[in-house]
BANUBA-182509 format. One line per field, with one value per residue (C-alpha): x negated, y, z; residue in three letters. Coordinates in nm, 2 decimals. Layout:
BEGIN
c1 <- (X  ...)
c2 <- (Y  ...)
c3 <- (Z  ...)
code <- (ALA  ...)
***
This chain:
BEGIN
c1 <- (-1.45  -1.70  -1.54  -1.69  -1.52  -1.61  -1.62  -1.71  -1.84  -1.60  -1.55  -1.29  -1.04  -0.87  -1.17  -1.24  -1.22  -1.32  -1.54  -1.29  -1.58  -1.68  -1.39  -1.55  -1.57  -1.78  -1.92  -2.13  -2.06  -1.77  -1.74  -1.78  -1.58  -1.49  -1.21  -0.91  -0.78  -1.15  -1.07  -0.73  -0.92  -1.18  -0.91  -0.71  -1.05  -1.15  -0.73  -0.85  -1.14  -0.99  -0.73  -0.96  -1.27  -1.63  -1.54  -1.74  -1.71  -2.02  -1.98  -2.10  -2.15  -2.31  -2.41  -2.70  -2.91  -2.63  -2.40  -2.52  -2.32  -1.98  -2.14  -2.23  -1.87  -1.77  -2.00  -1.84  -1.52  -1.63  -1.84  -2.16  -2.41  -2.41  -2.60  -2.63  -2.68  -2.86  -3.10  -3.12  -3.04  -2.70  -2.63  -2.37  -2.18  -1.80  -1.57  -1.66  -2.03  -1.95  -1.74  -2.04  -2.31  -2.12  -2.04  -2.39  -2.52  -2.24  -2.39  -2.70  -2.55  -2.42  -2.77  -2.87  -2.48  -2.34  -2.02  -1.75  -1.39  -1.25  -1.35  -1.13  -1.14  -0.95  -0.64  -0.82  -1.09  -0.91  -1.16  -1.08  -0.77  -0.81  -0.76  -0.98  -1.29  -1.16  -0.97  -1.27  -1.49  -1.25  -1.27  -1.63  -1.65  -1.38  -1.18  -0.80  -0.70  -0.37  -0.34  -0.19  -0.16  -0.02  -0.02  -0.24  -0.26  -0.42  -0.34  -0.67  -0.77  -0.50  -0.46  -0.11  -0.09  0.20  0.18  0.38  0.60  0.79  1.12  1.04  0.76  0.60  0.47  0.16  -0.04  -0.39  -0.66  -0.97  -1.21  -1.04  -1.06  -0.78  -0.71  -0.55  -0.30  -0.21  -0.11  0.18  -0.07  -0.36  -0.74  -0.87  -1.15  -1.46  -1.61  -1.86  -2.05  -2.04  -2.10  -2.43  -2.51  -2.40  -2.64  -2.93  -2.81  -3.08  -2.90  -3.11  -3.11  -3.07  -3.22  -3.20  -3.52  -3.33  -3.03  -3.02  -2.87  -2.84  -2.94  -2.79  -2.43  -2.52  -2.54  -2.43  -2.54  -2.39  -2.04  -1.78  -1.60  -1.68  -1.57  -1.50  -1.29  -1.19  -0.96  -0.73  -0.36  -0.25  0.00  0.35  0.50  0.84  1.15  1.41  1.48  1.75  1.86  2.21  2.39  2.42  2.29  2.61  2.62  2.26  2.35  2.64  2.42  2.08  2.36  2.52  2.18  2.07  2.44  2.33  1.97  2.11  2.37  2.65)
c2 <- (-1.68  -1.87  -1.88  -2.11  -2.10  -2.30  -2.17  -2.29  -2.13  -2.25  -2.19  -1.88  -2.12  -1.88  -1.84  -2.24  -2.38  -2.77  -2.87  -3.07  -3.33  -3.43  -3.38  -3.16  -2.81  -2.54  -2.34  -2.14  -1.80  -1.89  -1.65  -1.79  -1.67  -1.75  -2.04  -1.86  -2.06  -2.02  -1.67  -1.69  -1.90  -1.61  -1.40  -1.60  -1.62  -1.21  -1.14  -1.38  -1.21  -0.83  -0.98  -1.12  -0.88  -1.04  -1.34  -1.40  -1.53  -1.78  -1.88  -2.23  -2.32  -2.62  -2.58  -2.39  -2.10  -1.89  -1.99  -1.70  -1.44  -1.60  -1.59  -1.29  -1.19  -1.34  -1.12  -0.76  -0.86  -0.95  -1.24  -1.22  -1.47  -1.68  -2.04  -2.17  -2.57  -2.70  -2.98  -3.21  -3.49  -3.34  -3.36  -3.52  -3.55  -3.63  -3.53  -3.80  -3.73  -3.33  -3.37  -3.57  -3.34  -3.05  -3.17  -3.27  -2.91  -2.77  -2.98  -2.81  -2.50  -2.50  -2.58  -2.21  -2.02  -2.21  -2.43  -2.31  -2.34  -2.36  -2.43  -2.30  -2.46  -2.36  -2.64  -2.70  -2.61  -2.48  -2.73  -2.98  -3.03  -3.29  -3.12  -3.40  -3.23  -3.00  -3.33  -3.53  -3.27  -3.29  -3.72  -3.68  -3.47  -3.65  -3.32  -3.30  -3.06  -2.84  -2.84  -2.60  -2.34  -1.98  -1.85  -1.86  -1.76  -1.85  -1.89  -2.07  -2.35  -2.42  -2.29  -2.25  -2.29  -2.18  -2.47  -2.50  -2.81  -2.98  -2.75  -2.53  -2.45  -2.61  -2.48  -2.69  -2.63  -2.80  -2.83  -2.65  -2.72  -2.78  -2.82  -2.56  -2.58  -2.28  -2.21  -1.91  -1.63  -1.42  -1.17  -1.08  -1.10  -0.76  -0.59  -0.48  -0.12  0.03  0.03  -0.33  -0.47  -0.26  -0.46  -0.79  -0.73  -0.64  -0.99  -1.31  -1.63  -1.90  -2.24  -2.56  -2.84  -3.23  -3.20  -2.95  -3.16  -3.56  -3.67  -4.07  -3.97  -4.32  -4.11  -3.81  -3.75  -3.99  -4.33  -4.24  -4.09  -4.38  -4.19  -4.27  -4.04  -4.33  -4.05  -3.66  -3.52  -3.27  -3.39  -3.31  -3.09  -3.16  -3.01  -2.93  -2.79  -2.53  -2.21  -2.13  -1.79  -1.70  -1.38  -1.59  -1.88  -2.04  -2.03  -2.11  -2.41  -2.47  -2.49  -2.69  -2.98  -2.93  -3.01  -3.31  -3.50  -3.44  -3.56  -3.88  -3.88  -3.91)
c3 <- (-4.26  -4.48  -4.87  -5.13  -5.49  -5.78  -6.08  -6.49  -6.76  -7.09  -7.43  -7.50  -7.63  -7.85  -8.09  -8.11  -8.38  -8.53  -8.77  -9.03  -9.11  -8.78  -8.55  -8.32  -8.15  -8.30  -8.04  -8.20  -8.22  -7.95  -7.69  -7.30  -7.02  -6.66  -6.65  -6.63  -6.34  -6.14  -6.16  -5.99  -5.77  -5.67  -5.66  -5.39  -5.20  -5.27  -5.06  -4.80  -4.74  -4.80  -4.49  -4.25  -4.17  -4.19  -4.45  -4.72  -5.02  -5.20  -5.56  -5.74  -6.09  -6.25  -6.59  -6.84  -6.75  -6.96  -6.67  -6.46  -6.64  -6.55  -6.17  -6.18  -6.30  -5.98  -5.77  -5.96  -5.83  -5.42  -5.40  -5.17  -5.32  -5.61  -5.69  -5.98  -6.01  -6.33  -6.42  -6.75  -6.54  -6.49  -6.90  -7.06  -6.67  -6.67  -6.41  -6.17  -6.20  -6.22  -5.89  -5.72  -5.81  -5.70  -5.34  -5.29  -5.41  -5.12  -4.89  -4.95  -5.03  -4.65  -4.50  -4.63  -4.59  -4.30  -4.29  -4.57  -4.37  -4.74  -5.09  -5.35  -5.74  -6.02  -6.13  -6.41  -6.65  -6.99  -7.22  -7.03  -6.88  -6.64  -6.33  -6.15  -6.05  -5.73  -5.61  -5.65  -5.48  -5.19  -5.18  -5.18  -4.85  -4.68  -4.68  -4.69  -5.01  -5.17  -5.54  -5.74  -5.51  -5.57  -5.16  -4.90  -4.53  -4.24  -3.85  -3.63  -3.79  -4.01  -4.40  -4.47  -4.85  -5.09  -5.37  -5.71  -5.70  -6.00  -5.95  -5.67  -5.43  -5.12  -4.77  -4.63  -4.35  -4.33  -4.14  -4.21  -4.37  -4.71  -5.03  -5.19  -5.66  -5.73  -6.09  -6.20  -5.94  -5.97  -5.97  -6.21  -6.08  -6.01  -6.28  -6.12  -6.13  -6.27  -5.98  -5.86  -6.23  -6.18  -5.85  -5.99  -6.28  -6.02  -5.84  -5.82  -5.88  -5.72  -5.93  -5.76  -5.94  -5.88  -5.68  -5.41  -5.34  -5.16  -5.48  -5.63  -5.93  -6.10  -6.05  -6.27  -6.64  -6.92  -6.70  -6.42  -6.65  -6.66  -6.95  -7.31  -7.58  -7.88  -8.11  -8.11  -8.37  -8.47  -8.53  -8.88  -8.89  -9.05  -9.31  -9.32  -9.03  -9.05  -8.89  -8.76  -8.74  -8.59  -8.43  -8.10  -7.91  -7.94  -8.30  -8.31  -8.14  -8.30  -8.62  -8.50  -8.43  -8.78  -8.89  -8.67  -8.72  -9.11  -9.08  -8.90  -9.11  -8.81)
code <- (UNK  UNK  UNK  UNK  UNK  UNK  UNK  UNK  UNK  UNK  UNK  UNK  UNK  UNK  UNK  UNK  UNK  UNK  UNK  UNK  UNK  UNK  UNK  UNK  UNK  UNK  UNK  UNK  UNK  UNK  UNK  UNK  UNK  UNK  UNK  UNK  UNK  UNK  UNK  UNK  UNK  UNK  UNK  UNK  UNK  UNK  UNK  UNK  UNK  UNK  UNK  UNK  UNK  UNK  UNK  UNK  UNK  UNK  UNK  UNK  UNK  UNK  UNK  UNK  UNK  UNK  UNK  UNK  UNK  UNK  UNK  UNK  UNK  UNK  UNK  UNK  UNK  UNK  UNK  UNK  UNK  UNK  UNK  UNK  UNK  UNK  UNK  UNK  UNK  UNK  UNK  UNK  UNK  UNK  UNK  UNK  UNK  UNK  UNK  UNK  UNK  UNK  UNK  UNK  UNK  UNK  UNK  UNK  UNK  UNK  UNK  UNK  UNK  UNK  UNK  UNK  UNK  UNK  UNK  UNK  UNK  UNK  UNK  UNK  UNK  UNK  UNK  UNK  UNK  UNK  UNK  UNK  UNK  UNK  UNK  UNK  UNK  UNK  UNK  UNK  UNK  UNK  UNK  UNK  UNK  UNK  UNK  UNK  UNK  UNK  UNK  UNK  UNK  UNK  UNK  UNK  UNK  UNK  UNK  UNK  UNK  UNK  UNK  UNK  UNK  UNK  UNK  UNK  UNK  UNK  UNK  UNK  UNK  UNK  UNK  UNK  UNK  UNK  UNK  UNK  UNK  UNK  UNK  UNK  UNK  UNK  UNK  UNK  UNK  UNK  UNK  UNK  UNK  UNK  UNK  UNK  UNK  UNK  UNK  UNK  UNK  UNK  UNK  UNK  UNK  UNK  UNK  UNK  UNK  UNK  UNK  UNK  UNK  UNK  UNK  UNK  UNK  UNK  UNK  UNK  UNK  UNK  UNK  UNK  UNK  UNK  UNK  UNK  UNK  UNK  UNK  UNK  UNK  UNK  UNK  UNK  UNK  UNK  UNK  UNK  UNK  UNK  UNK  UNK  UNK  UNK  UNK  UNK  UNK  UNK  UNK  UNK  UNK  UNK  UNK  UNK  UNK  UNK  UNK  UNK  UNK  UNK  UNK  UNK  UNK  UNK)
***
């Protein structure tokens, strides 16, 4: 089988922290990682291929030169080949422009690695939260998708996919090719060794520019972006609340409605 899995270079959320006069994230000095959830998605796509002999598994990122050390995280744990997409045109892209940009570069990707029967994406990316851009991906290509999937198997042409529903789970089967976002696994993604680190170091990571892909490049960067940013900020924080500390959850209870029938005064 022919794998393709998305990935994103992001802030490590739990060192952010915002600048109190402007309202914004400083990133400097901010660690970067892989997006947790594009690693549950390599991970899927790294069982997949562990299950069916001669797959392989291609990795995509769009963003700065720096973004080759989250592919090349990608390749230490059983990806084949990595691309990198990047170009200043591509600056300042939201989702919709992100998602366009990126199934144009797999188009091209595919001329050079063959048809993908499935492309896997991460939910979401953890600085964004939009979960938008593996849909979007899929509505460019005219490809049917899963979200939020935590299982995956495959009989012929057909993916059957394990996905997380509101209060349960659901079984689909769809045809390939697809696109697949994948949430957190019940499983953890596997560490790489010493010795495939080494090789992903070694790795070339050919860049894809503007000028490699059949792109409209009125769709890309800020121009092409219909998302404006007017405000960010960080919520104050209230002051104030109890804690309630009992020998039981009864009693607990018991007590946290004490003190709401006394707040309303009931």
């Amino acid at each position: 089988m022919n794998l393709l899995v998305c990935v994103k270079q992001v802030p490590d959320t739990a060192e952010i922290r915002i600048d109190p006069k402007t309202n914004t994230l400083i990133r400097s000095g901010v660690p970067s990682i892989v997006n947790p959830f594009d690693s549950y998605a390599m991970e899927m796509a790294a069982r997949l291929k562990d299950a069916v002999p001669g797959s392989r598994i291609v990795v995509l990122s769009m963003g700065p030169e720096q973004a080759k050390a989250a592919l090349k995280q990608c390749l230490a744990v059983g990806a084949d080949k990595a691309y990198l997409i990047s170009d200043r045109a591509f600056g300042g892209s939201d989702t919709l422009a992100t998602s366009y940009i990126l199934s144009r570069a797999i188009v091209r990707v595919e001329e050079l690695e063959g048809k993908f029967d499935l492309i896997f994406c991460g939910k979401q990316a953890i600085d964004g939260d939009t979960a938008q851009v593996g849909p979007e991906i899929a509505e460019h290509l005219d490809y049917p998708q899963v979200t939020c999937a935590v299982g995956l198997s495959v009989e012929g042409d057909t993916a059957k996919v394990k996905r997380e529903a509101e209060d349960d789970f659901e079984l689909l089967g769809v045809k390939m090719p697809c696109v697949i976002t994948v949430t957190k696994l019940p499983y953890e993604p596997r560490y790489p060794t010493v010795r495939t680190k080494l090789a992903a170091n070694k790795a070339e990571i050919p860049t894809l520019t503007s000028a490699d892909l059949t792109i409209d490049l009125s769709r890309v960067g800020l121009k092409g972006s219909p998302t404006k940013v007017k405000k960010t900020y960080t919520a104050p924080q209230k002051s104030g609340g109890i804690r309630i500390q009992e020998e039981s959850g009864t009693d607990a209870g018991k007590k946290l409605f004490e003190s709401l029938c006394e707040t309303c005064a009931i």
